[in-house]
C-alpha positions in Angstrom: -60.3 -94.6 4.3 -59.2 -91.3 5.5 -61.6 -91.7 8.3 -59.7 -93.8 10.0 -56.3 -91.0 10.4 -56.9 -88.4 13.4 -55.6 -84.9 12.7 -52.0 -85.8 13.8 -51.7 -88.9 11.4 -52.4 -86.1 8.5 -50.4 -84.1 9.5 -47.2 -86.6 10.3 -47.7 -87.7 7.1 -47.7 -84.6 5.2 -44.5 -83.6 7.2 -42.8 -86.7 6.0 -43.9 -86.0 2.5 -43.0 -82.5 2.6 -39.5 -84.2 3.8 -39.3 -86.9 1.1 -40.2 -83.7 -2.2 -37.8 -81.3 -0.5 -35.0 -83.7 0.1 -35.7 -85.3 -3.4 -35.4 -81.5 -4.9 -32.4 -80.7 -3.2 -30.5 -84.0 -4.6 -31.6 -82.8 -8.7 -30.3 -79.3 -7.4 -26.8 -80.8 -6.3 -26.9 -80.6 -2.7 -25.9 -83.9 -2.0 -25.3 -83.7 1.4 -29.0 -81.3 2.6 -30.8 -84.2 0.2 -29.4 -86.9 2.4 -30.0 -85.2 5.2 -33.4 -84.2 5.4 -34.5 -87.5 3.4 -33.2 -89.1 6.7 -36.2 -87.3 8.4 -38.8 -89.4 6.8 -38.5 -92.7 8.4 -38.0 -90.6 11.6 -41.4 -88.4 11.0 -42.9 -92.1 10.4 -41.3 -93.6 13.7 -42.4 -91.0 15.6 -46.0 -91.4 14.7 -45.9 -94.8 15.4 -44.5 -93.9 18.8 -47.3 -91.6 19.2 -49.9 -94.5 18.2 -48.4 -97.1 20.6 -48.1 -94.5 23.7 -52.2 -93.6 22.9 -53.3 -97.1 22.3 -51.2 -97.6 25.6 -52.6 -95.4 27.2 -56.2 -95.9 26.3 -56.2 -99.7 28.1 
């Protein structure tokens, strides 16, 4: 299954995941405000891959 994610997929994902830990650690530490910050970077991290995908498969036609 991993086959199927180029380098940048892997490493999009693990940025967003990185994201998603951090933010969740800095909520259980009591920094409201950095945790809803940076957990706002997730679905951005995720657009922006998808971005990436659509301008390749664009691209490749």
């Amino acid at each position: 299954m991993l086959k199927k994610f180029s380098t940048t997929d892997k490493l999009l994902m693990l940025a967003a995941f990185v994201s998603l830990i951090f933010s969740e650690y800095a909520w259980f530490l009591g920094e409201h405000e950095i945790a809803i910050f940076v957990g706002i970077w997730v679905p951005s991290i995720l657009c922006f891959g998808m971005y990436l995908k659509l301008i390749n498969r664009h691209d490749a036609n």
